[in-house]
PyMOL Python script that loads the backbone (N, CA, C, O; Angstrom):
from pymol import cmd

cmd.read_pdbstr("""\
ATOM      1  N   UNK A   1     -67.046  81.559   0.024  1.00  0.00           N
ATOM      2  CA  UNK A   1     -66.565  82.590  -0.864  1.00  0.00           C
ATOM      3  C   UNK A   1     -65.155  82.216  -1.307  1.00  0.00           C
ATOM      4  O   UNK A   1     -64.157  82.156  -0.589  1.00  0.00           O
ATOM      5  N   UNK A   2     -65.252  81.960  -2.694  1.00  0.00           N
ATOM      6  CA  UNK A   2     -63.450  81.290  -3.158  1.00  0.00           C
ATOM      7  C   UNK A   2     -62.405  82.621  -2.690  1.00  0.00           C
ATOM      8  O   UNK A   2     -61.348  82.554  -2.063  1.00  0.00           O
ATOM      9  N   UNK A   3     -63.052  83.735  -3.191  1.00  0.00           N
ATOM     10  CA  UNK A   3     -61.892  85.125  -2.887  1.00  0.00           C
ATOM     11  C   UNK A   3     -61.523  84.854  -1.497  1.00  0.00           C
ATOM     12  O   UNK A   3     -60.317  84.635  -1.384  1.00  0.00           O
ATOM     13  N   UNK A   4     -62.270  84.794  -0.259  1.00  0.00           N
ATOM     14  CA  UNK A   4     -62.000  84.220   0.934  1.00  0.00           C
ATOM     15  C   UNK A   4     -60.719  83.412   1.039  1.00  0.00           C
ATOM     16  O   UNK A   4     -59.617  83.775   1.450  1.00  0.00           O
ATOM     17  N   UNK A   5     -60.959  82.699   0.758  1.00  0.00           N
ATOM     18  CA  UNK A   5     -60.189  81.775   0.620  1.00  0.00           C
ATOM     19  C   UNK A   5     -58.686  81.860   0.019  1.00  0.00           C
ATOM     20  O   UNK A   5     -57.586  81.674   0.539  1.00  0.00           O
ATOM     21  N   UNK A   6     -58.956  82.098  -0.855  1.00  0.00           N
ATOM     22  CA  UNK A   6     -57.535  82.848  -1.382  1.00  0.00           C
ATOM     23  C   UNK A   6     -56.762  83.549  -0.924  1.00  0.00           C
ATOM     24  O   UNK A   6     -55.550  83.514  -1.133  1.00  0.00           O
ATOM     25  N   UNK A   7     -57.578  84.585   0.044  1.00  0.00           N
ATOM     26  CA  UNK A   7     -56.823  85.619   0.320  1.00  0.00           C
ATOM     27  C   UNK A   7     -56.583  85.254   1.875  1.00  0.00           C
ATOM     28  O   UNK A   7     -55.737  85.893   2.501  1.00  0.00           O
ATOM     29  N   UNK A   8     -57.511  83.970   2.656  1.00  0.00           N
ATOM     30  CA  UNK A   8     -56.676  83.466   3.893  1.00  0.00           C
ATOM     31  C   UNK A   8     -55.094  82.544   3.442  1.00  0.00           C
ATOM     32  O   UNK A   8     -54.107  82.403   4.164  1.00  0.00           O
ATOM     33  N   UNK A   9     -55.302  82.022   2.023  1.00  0.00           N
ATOM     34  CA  UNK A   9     -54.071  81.328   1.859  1.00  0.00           C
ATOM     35  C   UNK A   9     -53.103  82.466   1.971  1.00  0.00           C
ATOM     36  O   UNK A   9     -52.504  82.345   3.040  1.00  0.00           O
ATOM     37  N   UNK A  10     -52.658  83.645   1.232  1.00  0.00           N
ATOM     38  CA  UNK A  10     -51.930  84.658   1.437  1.00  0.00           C
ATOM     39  C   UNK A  10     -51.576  84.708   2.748  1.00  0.00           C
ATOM     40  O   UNK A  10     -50.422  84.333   2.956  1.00  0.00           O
ATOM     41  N   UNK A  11     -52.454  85.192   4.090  1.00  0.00           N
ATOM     42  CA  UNK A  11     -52.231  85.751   5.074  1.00  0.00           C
ATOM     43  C   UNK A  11     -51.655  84.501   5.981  1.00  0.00           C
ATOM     44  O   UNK A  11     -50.877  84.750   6.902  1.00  0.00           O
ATOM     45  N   UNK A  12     -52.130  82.912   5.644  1.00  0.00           N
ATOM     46  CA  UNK A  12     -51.717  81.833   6.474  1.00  0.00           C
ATOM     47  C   UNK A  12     -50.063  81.421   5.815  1.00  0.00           C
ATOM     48  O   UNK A  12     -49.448  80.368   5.981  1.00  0.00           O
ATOM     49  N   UNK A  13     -49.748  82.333   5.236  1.00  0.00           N
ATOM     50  CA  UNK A  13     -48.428  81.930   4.314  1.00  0.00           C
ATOM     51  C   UNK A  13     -47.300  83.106   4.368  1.00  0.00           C
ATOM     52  O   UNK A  13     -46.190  83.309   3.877  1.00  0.00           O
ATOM     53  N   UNK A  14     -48.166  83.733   5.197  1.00  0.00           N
ATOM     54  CA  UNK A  14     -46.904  84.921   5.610  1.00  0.00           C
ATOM     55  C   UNK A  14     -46.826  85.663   4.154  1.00  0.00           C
ATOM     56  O   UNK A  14     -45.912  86.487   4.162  1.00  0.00           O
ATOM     57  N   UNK A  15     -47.418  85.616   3.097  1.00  0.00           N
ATOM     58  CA  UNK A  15     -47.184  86.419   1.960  1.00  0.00           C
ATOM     59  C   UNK A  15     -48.037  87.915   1.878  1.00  0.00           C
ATOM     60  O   UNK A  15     -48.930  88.088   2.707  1.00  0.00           O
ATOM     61  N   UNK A  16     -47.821  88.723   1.120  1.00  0.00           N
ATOM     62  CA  UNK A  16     -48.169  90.156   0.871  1.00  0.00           C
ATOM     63  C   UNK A  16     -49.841  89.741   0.077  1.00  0.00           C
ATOM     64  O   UNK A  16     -50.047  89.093  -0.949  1.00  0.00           O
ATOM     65  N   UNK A  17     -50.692  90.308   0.884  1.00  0.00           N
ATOM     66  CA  UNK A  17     -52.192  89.794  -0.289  1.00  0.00           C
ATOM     67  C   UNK A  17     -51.921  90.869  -1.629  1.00  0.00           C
ATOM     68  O   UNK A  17     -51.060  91.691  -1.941  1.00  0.00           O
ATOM     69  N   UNK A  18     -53.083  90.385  -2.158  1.00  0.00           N
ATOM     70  CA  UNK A  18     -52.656  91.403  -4.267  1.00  0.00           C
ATOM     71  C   UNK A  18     -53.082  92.535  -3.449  1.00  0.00           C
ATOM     72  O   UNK A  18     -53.613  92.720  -2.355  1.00  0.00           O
ATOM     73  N   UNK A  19     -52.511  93.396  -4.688  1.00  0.00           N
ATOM     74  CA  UNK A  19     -52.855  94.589  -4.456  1.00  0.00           C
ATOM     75  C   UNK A  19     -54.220  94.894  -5.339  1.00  0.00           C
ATOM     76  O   UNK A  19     -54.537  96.067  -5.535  1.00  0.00           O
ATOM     77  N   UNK A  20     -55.147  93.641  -5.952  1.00  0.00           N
ATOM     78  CA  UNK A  20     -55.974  94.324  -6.376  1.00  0.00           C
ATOM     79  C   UNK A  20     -57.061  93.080  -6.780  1.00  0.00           C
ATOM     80  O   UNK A  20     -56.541  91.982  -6.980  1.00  0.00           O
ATOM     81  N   UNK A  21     -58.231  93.160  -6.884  1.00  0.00           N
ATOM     82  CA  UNK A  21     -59.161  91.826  -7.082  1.00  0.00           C
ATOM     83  C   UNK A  21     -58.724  90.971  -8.142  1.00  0.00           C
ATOM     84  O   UNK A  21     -58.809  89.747  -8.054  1.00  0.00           O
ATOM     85  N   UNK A  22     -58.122  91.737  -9.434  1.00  0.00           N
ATOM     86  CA  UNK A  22     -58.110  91.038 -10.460  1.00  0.00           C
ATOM     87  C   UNK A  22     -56.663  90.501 -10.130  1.00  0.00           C
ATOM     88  O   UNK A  22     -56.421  89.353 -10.504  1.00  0.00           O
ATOM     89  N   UNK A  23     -55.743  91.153  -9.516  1.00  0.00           N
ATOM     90  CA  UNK A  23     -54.379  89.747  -9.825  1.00  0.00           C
ATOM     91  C   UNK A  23     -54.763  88.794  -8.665  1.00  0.00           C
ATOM     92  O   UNK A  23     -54.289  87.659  -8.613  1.00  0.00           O
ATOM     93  N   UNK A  24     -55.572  89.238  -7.795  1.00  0.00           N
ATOM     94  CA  UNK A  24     -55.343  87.880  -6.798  1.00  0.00           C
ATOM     95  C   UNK A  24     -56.377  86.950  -7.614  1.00  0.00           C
ATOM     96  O   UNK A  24     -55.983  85.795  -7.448  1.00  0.00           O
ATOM     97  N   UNK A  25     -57.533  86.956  -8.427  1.00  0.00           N
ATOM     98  CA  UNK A  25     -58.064  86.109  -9.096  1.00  0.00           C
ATOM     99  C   UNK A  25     -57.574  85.498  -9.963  1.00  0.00           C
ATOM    100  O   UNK A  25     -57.630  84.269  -9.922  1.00  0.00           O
ATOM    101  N   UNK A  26     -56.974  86.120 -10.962  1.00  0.00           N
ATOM    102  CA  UNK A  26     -55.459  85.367 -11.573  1.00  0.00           C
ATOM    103  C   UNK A  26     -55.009  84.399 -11.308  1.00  0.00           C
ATOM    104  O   UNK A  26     -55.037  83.277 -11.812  1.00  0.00           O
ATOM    105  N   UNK A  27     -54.209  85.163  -9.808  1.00  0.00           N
ATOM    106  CA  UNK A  27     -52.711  84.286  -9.279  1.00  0.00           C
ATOM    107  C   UNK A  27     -53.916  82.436  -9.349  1.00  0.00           C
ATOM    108  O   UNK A  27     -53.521  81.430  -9.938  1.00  0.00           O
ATOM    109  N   UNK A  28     -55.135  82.516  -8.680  1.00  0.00           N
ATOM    110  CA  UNK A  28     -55.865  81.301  -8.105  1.00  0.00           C
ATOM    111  C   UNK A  28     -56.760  81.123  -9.441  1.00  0.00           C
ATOM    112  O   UNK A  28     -57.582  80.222  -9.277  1.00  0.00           O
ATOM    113  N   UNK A  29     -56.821  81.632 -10.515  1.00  0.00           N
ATOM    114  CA  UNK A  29     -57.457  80.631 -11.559  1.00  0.00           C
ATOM    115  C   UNK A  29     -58.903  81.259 -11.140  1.00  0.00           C
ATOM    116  O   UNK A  29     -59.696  80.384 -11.489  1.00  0.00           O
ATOM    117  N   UNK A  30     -59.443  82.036 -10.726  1.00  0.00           N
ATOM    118  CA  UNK A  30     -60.752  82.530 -10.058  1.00  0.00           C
ATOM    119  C   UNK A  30     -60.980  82.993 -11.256  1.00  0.00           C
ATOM    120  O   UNK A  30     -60.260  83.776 -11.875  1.00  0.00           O
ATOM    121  N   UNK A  31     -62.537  82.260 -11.799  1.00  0.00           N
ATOM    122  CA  UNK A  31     -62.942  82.713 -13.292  1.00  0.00           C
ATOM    123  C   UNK A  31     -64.439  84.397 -12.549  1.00  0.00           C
ATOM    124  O   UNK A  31     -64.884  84.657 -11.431  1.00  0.00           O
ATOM    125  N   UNK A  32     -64.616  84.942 -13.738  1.00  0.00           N
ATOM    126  CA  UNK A  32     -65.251  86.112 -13.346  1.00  0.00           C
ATOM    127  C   UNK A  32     -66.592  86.227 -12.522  1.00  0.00           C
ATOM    128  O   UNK A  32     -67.008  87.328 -12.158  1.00  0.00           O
ATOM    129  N   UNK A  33     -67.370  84.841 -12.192  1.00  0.00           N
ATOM    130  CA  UNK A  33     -68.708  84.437 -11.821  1.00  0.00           C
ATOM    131  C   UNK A  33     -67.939  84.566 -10.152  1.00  0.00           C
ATOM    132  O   UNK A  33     -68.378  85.264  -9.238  1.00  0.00           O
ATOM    133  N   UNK A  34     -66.868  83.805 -10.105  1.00  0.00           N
ATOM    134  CA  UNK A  34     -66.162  84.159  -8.583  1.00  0.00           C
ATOM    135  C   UNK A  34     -65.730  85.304  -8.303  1.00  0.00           C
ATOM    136  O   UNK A  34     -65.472  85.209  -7.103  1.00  0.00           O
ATOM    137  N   UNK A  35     -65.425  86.561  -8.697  1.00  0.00           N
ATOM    138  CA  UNK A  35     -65.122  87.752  -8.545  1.00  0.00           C
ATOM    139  C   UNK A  35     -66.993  88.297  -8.115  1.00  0.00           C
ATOM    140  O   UNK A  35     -67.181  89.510  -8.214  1.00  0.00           O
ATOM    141  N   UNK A  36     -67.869  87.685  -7.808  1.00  0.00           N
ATOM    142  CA  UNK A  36     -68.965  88.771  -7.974  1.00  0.00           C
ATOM    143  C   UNK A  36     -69.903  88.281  -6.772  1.00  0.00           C
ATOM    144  O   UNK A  36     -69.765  87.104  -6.439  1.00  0.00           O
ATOM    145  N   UNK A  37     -70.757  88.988  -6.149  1.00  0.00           N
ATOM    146  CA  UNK A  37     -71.465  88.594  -4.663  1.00  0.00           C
ATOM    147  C   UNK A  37     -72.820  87.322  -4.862  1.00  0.00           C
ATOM    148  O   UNK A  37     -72.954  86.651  -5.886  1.00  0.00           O
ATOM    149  N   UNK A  38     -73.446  87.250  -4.004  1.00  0.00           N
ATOM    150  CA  UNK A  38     -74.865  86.270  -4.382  1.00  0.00           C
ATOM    151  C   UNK A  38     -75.493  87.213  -5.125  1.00  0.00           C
ATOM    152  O   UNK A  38     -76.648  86.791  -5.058  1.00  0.00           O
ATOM    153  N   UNK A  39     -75.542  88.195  -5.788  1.00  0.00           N
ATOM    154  CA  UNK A  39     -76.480  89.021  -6.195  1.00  0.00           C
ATOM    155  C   UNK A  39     -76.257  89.264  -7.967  1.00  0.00           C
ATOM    156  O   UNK A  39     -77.000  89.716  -8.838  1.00  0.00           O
ATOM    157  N   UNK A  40     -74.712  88.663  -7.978  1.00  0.00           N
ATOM    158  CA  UNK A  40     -74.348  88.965  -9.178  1.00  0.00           C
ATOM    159  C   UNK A  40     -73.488  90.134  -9.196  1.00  0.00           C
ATOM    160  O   UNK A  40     -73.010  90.263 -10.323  1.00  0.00           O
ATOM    161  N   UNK A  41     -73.126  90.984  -8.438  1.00  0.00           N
ATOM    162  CA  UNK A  41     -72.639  92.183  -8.464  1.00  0.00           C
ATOM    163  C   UNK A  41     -70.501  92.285  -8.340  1.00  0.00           C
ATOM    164  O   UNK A  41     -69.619  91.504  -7.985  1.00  0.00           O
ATOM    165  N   UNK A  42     -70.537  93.300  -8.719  1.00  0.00           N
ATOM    166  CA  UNK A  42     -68.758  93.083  -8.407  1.00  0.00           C
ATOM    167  C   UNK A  42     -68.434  93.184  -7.167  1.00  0.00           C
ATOM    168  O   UNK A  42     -69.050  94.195  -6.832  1.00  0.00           O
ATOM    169  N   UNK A  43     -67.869  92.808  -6.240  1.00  0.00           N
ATOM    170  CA  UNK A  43     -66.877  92.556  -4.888  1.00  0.00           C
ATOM    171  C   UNK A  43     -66.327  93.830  -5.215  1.00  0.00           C
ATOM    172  O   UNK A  43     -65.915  94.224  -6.306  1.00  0.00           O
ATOM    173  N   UNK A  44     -66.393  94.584  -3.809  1.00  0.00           N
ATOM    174  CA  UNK A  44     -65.330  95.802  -3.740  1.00  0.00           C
ATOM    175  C   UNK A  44     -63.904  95.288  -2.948  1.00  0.00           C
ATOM    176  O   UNK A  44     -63.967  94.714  -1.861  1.00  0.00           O
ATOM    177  N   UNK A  45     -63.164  95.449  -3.342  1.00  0.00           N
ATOM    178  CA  UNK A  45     -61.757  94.631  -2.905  1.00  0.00           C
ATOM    179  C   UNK A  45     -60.703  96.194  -2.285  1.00  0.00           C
ATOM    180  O   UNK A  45     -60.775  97.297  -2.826  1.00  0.00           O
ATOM    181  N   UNK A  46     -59.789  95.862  -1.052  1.00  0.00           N
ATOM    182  CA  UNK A  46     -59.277  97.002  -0.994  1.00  0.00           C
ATOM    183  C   UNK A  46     -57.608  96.025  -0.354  1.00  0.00           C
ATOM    184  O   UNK A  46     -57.820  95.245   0.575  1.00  0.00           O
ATOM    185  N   UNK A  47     -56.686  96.087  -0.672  1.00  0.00           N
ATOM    186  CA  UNK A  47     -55.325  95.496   0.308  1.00  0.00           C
ATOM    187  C   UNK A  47     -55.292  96.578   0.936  1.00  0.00           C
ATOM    188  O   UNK A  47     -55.662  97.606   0.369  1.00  0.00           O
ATOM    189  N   UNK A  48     -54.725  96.604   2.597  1.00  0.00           N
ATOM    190  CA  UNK A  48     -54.619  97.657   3.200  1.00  0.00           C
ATOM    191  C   UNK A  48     -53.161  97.238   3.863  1.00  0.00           C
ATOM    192  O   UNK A  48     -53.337  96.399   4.747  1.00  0.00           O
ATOM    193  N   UNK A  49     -51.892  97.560   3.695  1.00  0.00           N
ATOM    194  CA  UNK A  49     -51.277  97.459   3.964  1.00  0.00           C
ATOM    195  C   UNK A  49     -50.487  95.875   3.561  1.00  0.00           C
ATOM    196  O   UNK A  49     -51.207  95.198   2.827  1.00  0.00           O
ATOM    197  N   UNK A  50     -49.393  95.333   3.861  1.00  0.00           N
ATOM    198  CA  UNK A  50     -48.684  93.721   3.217  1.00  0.00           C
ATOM    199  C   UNK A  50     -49.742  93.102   3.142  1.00  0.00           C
ATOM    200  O   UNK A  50     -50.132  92.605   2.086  1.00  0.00           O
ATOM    201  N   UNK A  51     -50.492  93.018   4.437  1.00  0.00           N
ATOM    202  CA  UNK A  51     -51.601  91.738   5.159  1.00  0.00           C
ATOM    203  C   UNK A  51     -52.439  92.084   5.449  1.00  0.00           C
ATOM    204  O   UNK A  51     -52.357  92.193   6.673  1.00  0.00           O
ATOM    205  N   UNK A  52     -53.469  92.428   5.085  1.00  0.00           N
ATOM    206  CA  UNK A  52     -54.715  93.487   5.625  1.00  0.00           C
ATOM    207  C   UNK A  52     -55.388  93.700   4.100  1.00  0.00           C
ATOM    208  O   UNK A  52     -54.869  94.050   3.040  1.00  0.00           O
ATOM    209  N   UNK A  53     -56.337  93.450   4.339  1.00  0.00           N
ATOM    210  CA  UNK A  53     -57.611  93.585   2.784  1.00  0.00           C
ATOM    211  C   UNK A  53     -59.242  93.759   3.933  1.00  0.00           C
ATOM    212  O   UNK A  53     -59.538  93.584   5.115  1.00  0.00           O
ATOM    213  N   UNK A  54     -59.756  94.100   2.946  1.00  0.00           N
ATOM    214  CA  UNK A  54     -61.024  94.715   2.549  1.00  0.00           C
ATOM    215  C   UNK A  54     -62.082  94.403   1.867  1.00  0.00           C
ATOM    216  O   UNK A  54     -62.498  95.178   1.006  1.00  0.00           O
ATOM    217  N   UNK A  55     -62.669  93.278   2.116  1.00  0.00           N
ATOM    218  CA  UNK A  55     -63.807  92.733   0.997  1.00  0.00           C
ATOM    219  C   UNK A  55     -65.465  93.062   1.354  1.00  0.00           C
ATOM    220  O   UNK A  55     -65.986  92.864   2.451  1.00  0.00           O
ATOM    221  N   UNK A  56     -66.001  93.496   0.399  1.00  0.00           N
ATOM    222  CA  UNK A  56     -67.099  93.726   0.339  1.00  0.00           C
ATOM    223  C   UNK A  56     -68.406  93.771  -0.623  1.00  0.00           C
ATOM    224  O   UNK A  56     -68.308  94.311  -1.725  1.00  0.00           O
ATOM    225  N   UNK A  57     -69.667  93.181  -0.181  1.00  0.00           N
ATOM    226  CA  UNK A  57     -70.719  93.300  -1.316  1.00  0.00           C
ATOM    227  C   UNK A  57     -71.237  94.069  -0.662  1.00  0.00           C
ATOM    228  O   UNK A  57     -71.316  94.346   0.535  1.00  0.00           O
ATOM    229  N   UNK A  58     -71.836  94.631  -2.164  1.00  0.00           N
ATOM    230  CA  UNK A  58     -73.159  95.633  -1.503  1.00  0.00           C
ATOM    231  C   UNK A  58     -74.038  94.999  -0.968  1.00  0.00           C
ATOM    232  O   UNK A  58     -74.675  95.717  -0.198  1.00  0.00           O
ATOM    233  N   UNK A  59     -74.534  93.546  -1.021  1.00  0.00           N
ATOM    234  CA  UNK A  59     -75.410  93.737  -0.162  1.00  0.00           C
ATOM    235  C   UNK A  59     -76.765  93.831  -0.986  1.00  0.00           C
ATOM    236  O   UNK A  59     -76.527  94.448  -2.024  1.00  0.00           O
ATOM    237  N   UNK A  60     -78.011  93.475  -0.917  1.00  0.00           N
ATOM    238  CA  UNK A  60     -79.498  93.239  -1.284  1.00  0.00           C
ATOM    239  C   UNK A  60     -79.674  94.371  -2.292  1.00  0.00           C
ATOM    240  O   UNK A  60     -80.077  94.224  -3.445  1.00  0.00           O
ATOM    241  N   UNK A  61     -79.376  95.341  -1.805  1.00  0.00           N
ATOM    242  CA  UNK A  61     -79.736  96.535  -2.255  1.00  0.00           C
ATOM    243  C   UNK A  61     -78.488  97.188  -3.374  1.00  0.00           C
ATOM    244  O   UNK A  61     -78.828  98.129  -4.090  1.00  0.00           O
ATOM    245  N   UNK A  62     -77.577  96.840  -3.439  1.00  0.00           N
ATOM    246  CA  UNK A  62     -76.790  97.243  -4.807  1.00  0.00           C
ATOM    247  C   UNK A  62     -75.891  98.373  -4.892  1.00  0.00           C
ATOM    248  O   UNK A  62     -75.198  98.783  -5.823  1.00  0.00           O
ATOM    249  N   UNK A  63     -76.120  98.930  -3.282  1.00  0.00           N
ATOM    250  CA  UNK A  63     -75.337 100.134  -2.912  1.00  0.00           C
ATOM    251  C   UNK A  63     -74.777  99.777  -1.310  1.00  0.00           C
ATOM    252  O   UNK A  63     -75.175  99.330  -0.234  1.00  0.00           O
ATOM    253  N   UNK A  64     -73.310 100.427  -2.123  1.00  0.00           N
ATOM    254  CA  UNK A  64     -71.964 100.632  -1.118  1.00  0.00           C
ATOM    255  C   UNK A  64     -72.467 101.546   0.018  1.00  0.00           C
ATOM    256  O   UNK A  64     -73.313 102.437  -0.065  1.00  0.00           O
ATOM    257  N   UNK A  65     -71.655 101.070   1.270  1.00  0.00           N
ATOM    258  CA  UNK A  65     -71.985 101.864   2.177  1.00  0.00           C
ATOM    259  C   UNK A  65     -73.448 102.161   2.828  1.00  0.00           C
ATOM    260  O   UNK A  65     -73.629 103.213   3.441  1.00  0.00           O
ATOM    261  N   UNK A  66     -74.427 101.252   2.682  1.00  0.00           N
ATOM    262  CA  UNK A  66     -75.552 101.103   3.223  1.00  0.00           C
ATOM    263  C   UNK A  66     -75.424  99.734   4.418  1.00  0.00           C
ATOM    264  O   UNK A  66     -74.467  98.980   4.598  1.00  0.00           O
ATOM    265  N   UNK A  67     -76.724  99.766   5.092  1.00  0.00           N
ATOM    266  CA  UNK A  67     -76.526  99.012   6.379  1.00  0.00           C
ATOM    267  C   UNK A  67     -76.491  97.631   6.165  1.00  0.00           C
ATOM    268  O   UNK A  67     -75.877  96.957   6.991  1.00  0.00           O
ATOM    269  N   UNK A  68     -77.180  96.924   4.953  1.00  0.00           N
ATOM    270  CA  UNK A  68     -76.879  95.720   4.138  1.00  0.00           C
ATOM    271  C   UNK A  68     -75.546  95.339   3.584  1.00  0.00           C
ATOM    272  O   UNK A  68     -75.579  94.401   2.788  1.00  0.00           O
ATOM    273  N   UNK A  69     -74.542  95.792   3.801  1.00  0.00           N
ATOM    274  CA  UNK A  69     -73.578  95.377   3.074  1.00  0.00           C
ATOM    275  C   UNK A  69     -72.568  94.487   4.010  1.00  0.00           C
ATOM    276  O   UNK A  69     -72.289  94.536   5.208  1.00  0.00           O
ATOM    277  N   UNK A  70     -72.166  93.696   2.985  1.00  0.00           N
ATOM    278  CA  UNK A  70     -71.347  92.328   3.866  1.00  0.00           C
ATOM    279  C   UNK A  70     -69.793  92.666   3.569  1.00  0.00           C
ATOM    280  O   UNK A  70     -69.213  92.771   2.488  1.00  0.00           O
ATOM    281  N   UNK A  71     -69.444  92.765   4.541  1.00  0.00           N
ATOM    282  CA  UNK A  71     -67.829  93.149   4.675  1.00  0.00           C
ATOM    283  C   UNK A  71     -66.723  92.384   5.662  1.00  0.00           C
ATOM    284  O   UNK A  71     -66.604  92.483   6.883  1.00  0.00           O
ATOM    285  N   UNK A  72     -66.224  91.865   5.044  1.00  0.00           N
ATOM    286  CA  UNK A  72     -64.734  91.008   5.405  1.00  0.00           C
ATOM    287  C   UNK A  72     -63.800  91.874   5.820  1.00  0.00           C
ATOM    288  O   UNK A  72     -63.928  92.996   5.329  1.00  0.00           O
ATOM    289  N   UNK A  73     -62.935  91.736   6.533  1.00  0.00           N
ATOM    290  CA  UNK A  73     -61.480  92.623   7.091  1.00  0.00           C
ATOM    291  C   UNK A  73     -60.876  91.773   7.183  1.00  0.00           C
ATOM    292  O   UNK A  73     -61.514  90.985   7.881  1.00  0.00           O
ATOM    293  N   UNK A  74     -59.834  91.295   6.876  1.00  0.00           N
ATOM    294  CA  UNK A  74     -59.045  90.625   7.274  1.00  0.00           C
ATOM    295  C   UNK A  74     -59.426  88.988   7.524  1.00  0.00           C
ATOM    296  O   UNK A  74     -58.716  88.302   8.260  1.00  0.00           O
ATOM    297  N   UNK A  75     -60.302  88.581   7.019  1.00  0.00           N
ATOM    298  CA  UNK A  75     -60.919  87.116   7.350  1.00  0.00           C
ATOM    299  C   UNK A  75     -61.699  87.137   8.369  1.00  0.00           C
ATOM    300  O   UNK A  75     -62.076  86.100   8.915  1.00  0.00           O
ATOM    301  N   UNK A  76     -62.082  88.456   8.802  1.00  0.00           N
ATOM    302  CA  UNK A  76     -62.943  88.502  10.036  1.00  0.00           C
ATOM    303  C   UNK A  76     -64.272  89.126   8.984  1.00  0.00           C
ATOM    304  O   UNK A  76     -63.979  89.934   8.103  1.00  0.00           O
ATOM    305  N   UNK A  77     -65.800  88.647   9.184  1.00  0.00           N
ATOM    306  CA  UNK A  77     -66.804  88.765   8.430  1.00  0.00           C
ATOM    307  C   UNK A  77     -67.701  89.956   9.942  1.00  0.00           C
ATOM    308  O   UNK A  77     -68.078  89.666  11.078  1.00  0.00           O
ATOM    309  N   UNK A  78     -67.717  91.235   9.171  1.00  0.00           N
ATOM    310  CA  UNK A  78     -68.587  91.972   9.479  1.00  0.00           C
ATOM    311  C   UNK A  78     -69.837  92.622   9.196  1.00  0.00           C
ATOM    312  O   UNK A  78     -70.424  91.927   8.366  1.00  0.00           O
ATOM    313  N   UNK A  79     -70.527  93.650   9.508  1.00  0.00           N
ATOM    314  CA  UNK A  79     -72.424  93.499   8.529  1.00  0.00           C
ATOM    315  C   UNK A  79     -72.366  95.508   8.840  1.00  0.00           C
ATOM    316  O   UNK A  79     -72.558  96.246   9.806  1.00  0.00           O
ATOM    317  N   UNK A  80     -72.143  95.610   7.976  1.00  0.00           N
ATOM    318  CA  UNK A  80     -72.823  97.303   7.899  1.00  0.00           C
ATOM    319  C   UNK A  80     -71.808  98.416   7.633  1.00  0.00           C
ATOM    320  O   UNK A  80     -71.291  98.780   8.689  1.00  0.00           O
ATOM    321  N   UNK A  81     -71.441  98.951   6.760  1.00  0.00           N
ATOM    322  CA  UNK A  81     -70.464 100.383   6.285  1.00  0.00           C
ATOM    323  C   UNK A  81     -69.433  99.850   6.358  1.00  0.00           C
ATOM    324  O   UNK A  81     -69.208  98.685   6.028  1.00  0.00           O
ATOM    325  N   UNK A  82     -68.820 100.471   6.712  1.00  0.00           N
ATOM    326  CA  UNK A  82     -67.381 100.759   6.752  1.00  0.00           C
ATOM    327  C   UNK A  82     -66.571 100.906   8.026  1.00  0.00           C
ATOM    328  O   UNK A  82     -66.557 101.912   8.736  1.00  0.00           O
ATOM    329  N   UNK A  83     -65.887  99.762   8.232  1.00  0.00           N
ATOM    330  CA  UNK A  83     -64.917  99.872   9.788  1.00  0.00           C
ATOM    331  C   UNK A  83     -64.618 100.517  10.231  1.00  0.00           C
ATOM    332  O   UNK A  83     -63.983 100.315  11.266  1.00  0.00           O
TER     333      UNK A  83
END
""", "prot")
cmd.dss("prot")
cmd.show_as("cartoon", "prot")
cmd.util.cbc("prot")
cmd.orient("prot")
């Protein structure tokens, strides 16, 4: 996942992650096919504090907050809702 990636460069650099999907795709040249899950769908993106984000696809099914959905915290990869 390029967003991954991006947003471990932030946190391995001591910097503040974006405050939002579209400037951190920006800042890295991330064209719009990389902003979106295997499904085609948009990435729900959240910064939670300087260093702390929130990434998530829905998942097979196309809806947030169901037991399919793939969710990142912090570079740590988790499987179902909401932390």
């Amino acid at each position: 996942m390029i967003l991954a990636a991006a947003l471990a460069n932030f946190t391995e650099e001591g910097e503040a992650v974006p405050r939002s999907l579209g400037s951190l795709a920006e800042g890295f040249g991330i064209q719009e096919s990389g902003r979106r899950d295997a499904w085609g769908r948009e990435l729900d993106y959240e910064a939670r504090g300087a260093k702390g984000y929130r990434l998530v696809s829905a998942g097979s099914d196309g809806l947030f907050d169901t037991d399919d959905d793939l969710v990142m915290v912090n570079g740590r990869m988790l499987r179902g809702g909401t932390p």
